[in-house]
C-alpha positions as CSV (number, residue, x, y, z in Angstrom):
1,X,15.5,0.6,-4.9
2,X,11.8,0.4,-3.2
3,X,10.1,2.6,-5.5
4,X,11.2,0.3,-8.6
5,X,8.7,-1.8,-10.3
6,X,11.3,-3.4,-12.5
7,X,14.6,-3.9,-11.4
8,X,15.9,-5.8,-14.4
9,X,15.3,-4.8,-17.9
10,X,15.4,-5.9,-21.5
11,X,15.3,-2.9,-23.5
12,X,14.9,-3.9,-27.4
13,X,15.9,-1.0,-29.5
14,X,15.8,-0.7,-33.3
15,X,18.7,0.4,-35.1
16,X,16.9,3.0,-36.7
17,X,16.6,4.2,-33.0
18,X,20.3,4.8,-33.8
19,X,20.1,7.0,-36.7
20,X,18.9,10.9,-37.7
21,X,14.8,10.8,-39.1
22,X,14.7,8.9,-42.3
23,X,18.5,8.1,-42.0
24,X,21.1,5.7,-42.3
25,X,24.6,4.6,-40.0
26,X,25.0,6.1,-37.1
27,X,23.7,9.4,-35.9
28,X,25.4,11.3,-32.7
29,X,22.7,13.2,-30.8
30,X,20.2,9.9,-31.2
31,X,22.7,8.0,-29.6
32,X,23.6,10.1,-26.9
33,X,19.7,10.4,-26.4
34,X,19.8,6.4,-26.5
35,X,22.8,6.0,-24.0
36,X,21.6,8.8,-21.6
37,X,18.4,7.2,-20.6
38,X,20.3,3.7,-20.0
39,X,23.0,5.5,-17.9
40,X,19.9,7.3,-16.0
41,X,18.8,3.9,-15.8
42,X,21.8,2.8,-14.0
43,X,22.1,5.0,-11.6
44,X,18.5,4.2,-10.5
45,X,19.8,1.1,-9.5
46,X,18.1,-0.9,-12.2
47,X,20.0,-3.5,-14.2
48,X,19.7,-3.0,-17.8
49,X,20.1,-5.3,-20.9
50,X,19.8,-3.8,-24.5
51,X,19.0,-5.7,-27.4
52,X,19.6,-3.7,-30.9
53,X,18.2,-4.2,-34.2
54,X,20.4,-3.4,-37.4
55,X,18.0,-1.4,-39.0
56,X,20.0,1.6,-40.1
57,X,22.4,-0.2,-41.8
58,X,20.5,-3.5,-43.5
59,X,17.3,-5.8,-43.1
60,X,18.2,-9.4,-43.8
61,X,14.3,-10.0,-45.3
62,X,14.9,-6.4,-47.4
63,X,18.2,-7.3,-48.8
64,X,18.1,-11.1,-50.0
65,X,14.7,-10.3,-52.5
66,X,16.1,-7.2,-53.4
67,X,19.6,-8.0,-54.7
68,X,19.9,-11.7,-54.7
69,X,21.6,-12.5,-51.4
70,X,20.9,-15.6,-50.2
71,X,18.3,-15.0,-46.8
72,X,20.6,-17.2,-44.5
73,X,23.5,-14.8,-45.8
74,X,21.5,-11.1,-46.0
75,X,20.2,-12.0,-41.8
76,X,24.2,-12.9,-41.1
77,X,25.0,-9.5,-42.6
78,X,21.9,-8.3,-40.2
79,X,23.7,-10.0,-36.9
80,X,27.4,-8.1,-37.9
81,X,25.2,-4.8,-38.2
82,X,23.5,-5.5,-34.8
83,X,28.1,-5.6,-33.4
84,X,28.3,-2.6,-34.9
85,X,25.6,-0.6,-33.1
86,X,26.6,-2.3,-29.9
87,X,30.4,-1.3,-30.1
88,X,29.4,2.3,-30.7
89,X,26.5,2.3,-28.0
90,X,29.0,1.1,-25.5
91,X,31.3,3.8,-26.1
92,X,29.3,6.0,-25.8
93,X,27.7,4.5,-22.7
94,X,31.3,4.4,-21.3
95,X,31.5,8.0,-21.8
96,X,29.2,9.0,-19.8
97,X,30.5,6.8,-16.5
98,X,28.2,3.6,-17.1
99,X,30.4,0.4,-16.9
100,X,29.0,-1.9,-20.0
101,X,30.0,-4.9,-21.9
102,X,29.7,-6.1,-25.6
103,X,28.3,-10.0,-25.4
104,X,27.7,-11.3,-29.0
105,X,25.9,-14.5,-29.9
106,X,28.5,-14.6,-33.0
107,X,31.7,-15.0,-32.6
108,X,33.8,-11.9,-32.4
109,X,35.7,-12.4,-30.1
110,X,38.4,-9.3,-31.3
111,X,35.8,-6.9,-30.3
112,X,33.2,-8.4,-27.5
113,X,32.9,-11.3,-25.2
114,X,30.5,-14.2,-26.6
115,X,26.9,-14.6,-25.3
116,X,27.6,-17.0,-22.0
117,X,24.1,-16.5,-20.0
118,X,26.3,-16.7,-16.4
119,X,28.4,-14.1,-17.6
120,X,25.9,-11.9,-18.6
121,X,24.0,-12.1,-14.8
122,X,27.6,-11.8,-13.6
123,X,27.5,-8.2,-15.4
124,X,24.6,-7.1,-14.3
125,X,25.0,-8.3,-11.0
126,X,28.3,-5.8,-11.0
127,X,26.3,-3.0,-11.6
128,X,27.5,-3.2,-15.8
129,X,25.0,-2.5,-18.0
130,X,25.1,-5.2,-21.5
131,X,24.7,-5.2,-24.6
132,X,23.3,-8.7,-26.0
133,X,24.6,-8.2,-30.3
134,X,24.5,-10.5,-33.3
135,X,20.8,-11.6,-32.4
136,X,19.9,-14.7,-31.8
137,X,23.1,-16.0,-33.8
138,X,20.8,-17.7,-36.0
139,X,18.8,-16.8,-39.2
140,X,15.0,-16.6,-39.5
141,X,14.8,-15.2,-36.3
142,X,14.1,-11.1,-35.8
143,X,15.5,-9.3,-33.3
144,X,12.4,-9.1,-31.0
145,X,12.3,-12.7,-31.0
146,X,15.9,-12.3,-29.6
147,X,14.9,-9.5,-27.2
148,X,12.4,-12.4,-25.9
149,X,14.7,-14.9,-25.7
150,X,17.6,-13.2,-23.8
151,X,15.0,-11.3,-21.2
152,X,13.9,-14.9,-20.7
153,X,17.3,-16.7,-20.2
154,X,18.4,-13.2,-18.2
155,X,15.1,-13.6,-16.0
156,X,13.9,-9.6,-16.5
157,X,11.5,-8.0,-15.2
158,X,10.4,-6.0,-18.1
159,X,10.7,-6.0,-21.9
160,X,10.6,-2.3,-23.2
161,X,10.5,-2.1,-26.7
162,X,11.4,1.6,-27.9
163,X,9.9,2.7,-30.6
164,X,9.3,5.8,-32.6
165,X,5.6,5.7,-31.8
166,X,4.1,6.5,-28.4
167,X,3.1,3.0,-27.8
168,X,0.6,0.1,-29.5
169,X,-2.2,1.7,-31.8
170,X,-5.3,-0.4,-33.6
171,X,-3.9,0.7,-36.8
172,X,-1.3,2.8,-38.3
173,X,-1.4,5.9,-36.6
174,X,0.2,7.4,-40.0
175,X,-2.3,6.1,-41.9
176,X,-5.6,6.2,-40.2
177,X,-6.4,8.8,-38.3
178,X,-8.9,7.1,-36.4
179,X,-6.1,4.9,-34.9
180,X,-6.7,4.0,-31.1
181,X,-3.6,3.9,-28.5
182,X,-4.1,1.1,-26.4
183,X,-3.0,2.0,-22.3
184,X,-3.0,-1.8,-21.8
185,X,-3.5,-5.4,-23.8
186,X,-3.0,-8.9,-22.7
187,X,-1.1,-11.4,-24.5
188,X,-3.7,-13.1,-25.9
189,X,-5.4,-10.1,-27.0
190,X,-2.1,-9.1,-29.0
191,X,-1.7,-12.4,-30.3
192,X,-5.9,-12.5,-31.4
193,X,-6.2,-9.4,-33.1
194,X,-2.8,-9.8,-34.5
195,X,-1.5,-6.3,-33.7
196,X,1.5,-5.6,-35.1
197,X,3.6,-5.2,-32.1
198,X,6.2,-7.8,-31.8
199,X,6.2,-11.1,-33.7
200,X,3.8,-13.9,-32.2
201,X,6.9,-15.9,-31.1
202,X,8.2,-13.3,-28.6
203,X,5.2,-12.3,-27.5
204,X,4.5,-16.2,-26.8
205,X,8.3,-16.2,-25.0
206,X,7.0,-13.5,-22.8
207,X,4.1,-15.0,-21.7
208,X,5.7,-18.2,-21.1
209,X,8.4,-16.2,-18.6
210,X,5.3,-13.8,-17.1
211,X,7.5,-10.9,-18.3
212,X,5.7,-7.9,-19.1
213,X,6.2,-5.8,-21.9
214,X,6.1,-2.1,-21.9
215,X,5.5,-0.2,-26.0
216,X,6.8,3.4,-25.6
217,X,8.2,6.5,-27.5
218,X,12.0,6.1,-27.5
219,X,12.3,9.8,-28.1
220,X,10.2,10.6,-24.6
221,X,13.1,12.4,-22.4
222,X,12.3,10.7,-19.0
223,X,10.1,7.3,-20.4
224,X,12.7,4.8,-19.1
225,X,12.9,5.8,-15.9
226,X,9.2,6.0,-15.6
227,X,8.7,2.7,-16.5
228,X,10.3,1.2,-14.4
229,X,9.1,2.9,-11.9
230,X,6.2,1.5,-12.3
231,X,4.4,4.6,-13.9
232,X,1.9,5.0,-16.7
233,X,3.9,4.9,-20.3
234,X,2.9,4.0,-23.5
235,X,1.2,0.2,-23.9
236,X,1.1,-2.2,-21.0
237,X,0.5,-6.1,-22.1
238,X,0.4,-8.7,-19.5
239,X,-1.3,-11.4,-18.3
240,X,-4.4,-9.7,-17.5
């Protein structure tokens, strides 16, 4: 427990961090990879949260331009895919030994417990890891912006947003090859040179709740566990 930096985290996770390369649904080995570094997580001691996206399966903003779906309707679609990556990241979880619980901000209550903020510390403070689905239960709003919100009412430590990139770059590391990785920004330099990281709301929320937020390569065997240990991974932003 002393050599933890962070003993409560908010991991965001895209849904595409569910799925093969280039992929759609549900993909074994990537969640195994997902669901092995929160149970190593656990038994650390740390409390974890996980936020997912709903990525592999639809994008609210893709879906109502493309076919006609009304937006409030295509990000409602978006929250039932976010239950559906939970359910199966919680089994899988539970496979491995980690205690975990399902806590939706939509009702669905057949499959998983609604999203009661003294429930979820109750959880964690049983040594369960959670799963916060169905965003923030409202539409317009992203899943980061959820990720913000929950590590704020959950009071973490840490937001780590796993990506598919080794952390926060000036530019598209795929399309310019002069693209610089940042070790560490602060809020307001994130917010003023409008790096594409998170959107401007969460990163606002964080700063707000002096949570610190932690950019690194989902994909890294071992990046969790150094993070919150306090060790050097991907892009740092705080206050200073």
């Amino acid at each position: 427990m002393s050599q933890l930096k962070y003993q409560r985290v908010l991991l965001k996770i895209s849904g595409e961090g569910l799925c093969g390369p280039g992929g759609f649904g549900l993909d074994g080995p990537a969640l195994q990879t997902v669901a092995s570094q929160i149970h190593e997580l656990r038994e650390m001691g740390v409390q974890p949260a996980v936020v997912i996206g709903a990525g592999n399966f639809v994008r609210g903003a893709v879906l109502s331009p493309e076919v006609g779906v009304h937006r409030v309707t295509a990000d409602q679609i978006g929250m039932l895919g976010t239950v559906m990556n939970a359910l199966a990241l919680q089994d899988v979880l539970e496979a491995l030994g980690t205690s975990t619980r399902v806590l939706s901000a939509v009702a669905v209550t057949q499959f998983c417990e609604p999203f009661i903020r003294r429930r979820a510390l109750k959880h964690l403070g049983i040594g369960r890891a959670i799963i916060l689905a169905g965003g923030t239960g409202n539409p317009f709003f992203t899943t980061d912006t959820c990720a913000a919100l929950r590590a704020s009412e959950i009071q973490a430590d840490v937001l780590v947003k796993a990506t598919k990139v080794d952390g926060v770059y000036s530019a598209d590391p795929n399309q310019d090859p002069h693209a610089v990785l940042y070790d560490r920004l602060t809020y307001a330099q994130v917010l003023g040179r409008d790096l594409q990281v998170m959107d401007h709301s969460a990163i606002s929320l964080c700063r707000e709740n002096h949570i610190d937020i932690v950019v690194c390569n989902l994909r890294d065997p071992g990046s969790l566990s150094r993070v919150v240990r306090g060790e050097h991974v991907g892009t740092l932003i705080t206050s200073s």
